[in-house]
C-alpha positions as CSV (number, residue, x, y, z in Angstrom):
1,X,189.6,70.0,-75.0
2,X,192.2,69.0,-72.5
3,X,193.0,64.9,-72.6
4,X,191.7,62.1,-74.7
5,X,189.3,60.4,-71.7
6,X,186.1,59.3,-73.8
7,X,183.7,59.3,-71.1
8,X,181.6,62.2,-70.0
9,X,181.5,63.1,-73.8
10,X,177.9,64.9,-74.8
11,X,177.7,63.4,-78.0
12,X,178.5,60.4,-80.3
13,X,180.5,62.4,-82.5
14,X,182.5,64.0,-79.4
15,X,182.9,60.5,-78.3
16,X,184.3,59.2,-81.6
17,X,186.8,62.2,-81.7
18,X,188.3,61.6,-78.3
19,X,188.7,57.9,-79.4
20,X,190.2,59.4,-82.3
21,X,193.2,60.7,-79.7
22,X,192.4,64.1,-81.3
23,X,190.9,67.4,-80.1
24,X,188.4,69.6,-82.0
25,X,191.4,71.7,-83.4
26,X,193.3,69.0,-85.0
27,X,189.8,67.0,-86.0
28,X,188.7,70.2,-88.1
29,X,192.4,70.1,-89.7
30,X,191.8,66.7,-91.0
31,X,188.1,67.2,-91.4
32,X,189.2,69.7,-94.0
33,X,192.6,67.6,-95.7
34,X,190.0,64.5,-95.7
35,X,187.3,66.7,-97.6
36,X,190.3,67.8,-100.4
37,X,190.9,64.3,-100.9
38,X,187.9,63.3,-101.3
39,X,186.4,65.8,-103.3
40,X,183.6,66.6,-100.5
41,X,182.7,70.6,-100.5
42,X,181.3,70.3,-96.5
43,X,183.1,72.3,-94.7
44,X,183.7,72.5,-90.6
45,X,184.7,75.5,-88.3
46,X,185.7,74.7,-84.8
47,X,182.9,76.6,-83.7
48,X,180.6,74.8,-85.3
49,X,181.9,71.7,-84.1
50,X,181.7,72.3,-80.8
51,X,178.1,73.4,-81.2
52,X,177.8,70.0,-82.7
53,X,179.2,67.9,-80.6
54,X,177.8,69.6,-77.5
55,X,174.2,68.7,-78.9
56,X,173.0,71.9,-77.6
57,X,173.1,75.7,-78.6
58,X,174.1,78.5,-76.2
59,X,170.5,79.2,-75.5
60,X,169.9,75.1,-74.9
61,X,168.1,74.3,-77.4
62,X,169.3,71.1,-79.6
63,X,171.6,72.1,-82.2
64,X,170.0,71.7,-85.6
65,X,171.3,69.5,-88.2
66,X,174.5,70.6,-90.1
67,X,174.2,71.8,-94.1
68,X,173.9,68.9,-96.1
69,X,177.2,68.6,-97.9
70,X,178.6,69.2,-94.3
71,X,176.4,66.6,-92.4
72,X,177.8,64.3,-95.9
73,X,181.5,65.0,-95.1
74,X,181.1,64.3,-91.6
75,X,179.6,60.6,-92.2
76,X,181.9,59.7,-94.8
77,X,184.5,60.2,-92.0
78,X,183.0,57.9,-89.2
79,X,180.5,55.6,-91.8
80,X,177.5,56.7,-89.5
81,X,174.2,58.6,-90.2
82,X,174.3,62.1,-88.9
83,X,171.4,61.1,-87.0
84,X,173.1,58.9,-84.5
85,X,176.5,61.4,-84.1
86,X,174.5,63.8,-82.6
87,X,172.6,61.7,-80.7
88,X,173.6,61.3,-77.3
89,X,176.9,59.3,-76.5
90,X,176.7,55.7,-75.3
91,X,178.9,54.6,-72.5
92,X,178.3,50.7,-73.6
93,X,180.6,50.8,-76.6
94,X,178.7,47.4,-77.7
95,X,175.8,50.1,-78.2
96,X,178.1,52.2,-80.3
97,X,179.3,49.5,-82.6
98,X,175.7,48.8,-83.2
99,X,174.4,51.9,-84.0
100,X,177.0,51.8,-86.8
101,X,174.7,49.6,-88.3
102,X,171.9,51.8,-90.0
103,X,168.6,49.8,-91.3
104,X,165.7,51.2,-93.0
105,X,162.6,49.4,-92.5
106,X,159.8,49.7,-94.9
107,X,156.0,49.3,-93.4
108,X,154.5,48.9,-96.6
109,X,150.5,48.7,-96.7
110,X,147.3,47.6,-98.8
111,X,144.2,48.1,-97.9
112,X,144.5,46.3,-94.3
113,X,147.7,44.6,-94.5
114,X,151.0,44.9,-94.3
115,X,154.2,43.2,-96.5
116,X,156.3,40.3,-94.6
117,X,159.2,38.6,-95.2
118,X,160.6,35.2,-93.9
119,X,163.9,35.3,-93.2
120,X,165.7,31.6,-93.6
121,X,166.5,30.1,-90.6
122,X,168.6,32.2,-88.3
123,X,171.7,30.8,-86.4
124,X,169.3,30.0,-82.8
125,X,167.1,27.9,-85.6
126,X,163.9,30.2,-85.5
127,X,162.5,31.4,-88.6
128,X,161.3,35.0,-88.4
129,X,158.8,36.7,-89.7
130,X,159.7,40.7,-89.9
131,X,159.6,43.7,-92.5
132,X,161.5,44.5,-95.2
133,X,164.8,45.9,-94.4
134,X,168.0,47.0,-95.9
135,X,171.2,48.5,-94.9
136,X,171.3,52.5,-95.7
137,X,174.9,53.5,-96.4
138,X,176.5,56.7,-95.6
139,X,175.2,59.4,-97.3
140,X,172.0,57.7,-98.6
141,X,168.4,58.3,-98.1
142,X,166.6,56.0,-95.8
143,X,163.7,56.3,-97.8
144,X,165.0,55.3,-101.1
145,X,166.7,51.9,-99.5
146,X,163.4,51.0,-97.9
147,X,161.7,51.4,-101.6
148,X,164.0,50.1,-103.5
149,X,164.6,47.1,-100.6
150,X,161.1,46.1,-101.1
151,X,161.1,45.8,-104.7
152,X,164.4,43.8,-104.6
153,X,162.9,41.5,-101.5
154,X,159.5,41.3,-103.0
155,X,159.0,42.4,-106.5
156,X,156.4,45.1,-105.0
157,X,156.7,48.5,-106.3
158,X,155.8,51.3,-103.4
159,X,155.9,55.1,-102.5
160,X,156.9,56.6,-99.6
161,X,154.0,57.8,-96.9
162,X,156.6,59.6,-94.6
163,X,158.8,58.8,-91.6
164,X,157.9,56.8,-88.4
165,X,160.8,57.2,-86.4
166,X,164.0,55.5,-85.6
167,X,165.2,53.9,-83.2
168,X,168.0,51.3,-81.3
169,X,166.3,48.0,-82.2
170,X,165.6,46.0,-78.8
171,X,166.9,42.7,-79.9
172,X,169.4,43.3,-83.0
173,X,170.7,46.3,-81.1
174,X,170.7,48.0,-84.6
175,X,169.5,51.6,-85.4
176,X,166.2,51.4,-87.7
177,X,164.8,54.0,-89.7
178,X,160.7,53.2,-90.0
179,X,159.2,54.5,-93.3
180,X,155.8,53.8,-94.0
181,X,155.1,53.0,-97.9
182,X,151.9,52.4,-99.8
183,X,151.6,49.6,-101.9
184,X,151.5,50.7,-105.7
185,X,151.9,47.7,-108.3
186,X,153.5,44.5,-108.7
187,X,152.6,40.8,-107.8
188,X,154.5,39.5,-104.6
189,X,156.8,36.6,-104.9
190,X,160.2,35.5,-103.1
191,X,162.9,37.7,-105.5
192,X,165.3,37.1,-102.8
193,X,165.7,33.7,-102.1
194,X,169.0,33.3,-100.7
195,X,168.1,35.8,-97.6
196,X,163.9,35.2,-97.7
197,X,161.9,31.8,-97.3
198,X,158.6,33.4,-98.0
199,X,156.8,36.7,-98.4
200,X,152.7,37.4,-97.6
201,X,150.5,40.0,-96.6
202,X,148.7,40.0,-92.9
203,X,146.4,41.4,-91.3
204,X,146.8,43.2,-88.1
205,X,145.7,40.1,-85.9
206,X,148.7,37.7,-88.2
207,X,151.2,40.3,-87.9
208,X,151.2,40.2,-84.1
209,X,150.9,36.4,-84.6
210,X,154.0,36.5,-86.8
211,X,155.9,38.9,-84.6
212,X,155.8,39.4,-81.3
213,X,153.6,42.7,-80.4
214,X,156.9,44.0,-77.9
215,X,160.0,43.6,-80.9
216,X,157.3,46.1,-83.2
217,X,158.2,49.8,-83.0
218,X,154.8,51.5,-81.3
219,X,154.5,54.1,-84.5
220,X,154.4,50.9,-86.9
221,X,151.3,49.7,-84.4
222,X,149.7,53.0,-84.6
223,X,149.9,53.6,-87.9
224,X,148.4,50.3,-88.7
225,X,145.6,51.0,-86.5
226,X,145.0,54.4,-88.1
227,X,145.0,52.4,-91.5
228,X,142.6,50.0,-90.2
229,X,140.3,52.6,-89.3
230,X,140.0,54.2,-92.8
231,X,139.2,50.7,-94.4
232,X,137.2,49.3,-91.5
């Protein structure tokens, strides 16, 4: 890789790396002193890294996700999901900082609802109405913040349906994981009232009243309609 210029790079992860000031050789070199250190077993050739970072295989199809411990090592280095460094790069770096961010958002149903919270009062003065959310850490499952999240937020105990999607949030500019729960056990109350004003279940027709129908992820609205369906 000849200079450091960050633009024109494929890739999150090749963008990070030319901010870095480094090129692929000497990022595997500390790749590897960083995983000795730290007692990580991922390992990364410089082939494999510029598969990675290219996004793309050589017969152009999207390069897979690395092994685990290796996809692990590599966002304990930058504090991102592996999701968003291969993703393509963003010339806004303001998008970049965001995606940083990583939220997993739990659509948890019952029968024909779905669980809100109320946040307190944000800094504009509005009170919003959203689902519950809480940041996923390197390395950690979205799936298991977005359970455990609700039980913390709500004192509602719920499995995992599967995956909706991700994606940058249009207003928070934040990257959201969507996991769809079903509700198992528990009474709701407010068990977090510093962040939460209230929590309730809606309906379809007070959910959109709640939120407004173009901030909610289109899989969310689908999969409540599906759900709907099945108990209509």
């Amino acid at each position: 890789m000849s200079g450091y210029d960050a633009s024109g790079a494929r890739t999150v992860l090749e963008q990070l790396i030319r901010q870095r000031r480094q090129t692929f050789e000497e990022f595997v070199e500390f790749a590897a002193r960083f995983a000795r250190e730290h007692g990580e077993p991922g390992t990364l050739s410089l082939r494999h890294l510029q598969r990675l970072v290219a996004g793309r295989r050589p017969d152009g199809a999207p390069v897979g996700p690395p092994r685990p411990a290796t996809a692990r090592l590599l966002e304990r280095i930058f504090g991102m999901p592996i999701s968003v460094l291969l993703s393509e790069s963003a010339a806004d770096t303001n998008v970049l900082e965001a995606r940083a961010l990583h939220v997993a958002v739990a659509v948890v149903v019952h029968d024909a609802r779905v669980l809100l919270v109320c946040r307190r009062e944000e800094p504009d003065g509005e009170i919003r109405w959203q689902f519950p959310a809480g940041i996923v850490k390197p390395g950690r499952d979205p799936r298991w913040v977005a359970v455990s999240e609700v039980l913390a937020e709500t004192a509602v105990h719920c499995l995992v349906v599967r995956s909706l999607g991700s994606r940058i949030h249009p207003v928070t500019r934040v990257y959201c994981d969507y996991v769809l729960c079903e509700y198992v056990v528990g009474t709701t109350s407010n068990a977090d009232t510093v962040e939460n004003a209230g929590v309730a279940w809606a309906d379809r027709s007070q959910m959109i009243r709640l939120i407004p129908v173009e901030r909610i992820y289109p899989p969310v609205l689908d999969a409540l309609d599906a759900r709907l369906a099945t108990h209509a």
